[in-house]
N, C-alpha and C positions, 0 to 999 in steps of 0.2 A: 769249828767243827766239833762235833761229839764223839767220834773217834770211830765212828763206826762207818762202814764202807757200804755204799750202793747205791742205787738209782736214786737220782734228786727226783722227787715229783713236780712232773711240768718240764724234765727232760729232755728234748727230742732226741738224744742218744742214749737216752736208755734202753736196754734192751724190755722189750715185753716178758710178765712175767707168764707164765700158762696156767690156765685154768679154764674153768666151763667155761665154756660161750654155747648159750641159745642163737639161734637164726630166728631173724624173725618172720613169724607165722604169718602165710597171706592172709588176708581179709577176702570174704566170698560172699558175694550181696545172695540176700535171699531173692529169689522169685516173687512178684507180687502176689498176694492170694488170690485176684480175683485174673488169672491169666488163665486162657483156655484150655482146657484138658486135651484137647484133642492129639493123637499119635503123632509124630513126625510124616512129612508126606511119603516116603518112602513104605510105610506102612498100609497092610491093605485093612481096613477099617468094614465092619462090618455094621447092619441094620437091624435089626427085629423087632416088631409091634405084632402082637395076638392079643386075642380075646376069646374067649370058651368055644368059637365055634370057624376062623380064621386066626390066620396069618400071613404079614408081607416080610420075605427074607430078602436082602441087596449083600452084596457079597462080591469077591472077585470074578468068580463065576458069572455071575448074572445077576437078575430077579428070578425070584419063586413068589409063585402067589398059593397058597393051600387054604381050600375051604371044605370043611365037614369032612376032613379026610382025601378029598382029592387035591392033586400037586399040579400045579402048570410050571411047568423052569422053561425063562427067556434068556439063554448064552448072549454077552454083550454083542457078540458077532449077530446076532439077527436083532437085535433093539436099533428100531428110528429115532425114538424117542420115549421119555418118560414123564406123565403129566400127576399131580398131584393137587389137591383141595380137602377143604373141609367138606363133609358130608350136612346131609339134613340134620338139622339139631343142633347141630355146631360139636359136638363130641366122636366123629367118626374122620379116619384119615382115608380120602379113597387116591386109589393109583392106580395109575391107568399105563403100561405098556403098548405103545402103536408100533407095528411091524412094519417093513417096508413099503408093503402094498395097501396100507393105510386099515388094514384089522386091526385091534385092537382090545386089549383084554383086562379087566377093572375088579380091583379087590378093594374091599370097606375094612377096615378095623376101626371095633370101636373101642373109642379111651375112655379110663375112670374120670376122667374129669379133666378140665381144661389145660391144667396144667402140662399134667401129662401127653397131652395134643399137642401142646406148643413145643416141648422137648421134644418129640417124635418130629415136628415138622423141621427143627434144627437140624437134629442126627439127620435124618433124612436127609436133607441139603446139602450139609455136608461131605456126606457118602456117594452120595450121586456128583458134586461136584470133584470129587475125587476118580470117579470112576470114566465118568462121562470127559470128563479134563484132560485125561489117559489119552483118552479114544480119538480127541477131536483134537490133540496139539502129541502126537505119539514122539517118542525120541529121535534127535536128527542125527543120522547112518552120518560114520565118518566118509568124509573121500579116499 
């Protein structure tokens, strides 16, 4: 011995000395990038497509359809159904609201360009899926 007193290293009775101790830091995976943007379903997710002379709004509310300044709003509660397509030319989204007794009311918006059609017809899907999803599978009442 060297004459000095304390913990042998590789002791198992030695007491611990104190000092910092770090915790170690969890690890948190990132999100892919290419994952969809879309709200949580819990969220009420909204629509909008115009062009200089319409537009079609979907919202919790309903649909609105506005052209050249006048408004038509369809309350989910009166919508049978809702049809949508490309329009003549291939650059135009139209939608069509059917009411119970089979009328039915059609607004065009047209896109800058295809792209912007194809996005519109996502959102669109989406949003109606979301709304229309509500309607036709509503929450089950406890007993």
């Amino acid at each position: 011995m060297n004459g000095q007193y304390g913990p042998v290293p590789g002791n198992p009775y030695a007491q611990p000395q104190p000092g910092p101790q770090s915790a170690p830091q969890p690890v948190y995976a990132q999100p892919p990038a290419y994952a969809p943007s879309y709200p949580p379903p819990h969220h009420n997710p909204e629509f909008l497509a115009a062009d200089s002379r319409s537009g079609i709004v979907v919202d919790e509310n309903g649909v609105t359809f506005d052209f050249e300044g006048q408004s038509a709003e369809f309350p989910w509660s009166e919508i049978q159904s809702i049809h949508s397509k490309p329009g003549v030319g291939g650059h135009r989204l139209m939608v069509a609201v059917v009411l119970p007794r089979g009328k039915f009311y059609e607004c065009g918006v047209k896109a800058r360009n295809s792209v912007t059609l194809n996005q519109w017809f996502r959102d669109l899907g989406h949003v109606l899926g979301v709304y229309l999803g509500r309607r036709d599978n509503p929450p089950l009442s406890p007993h």
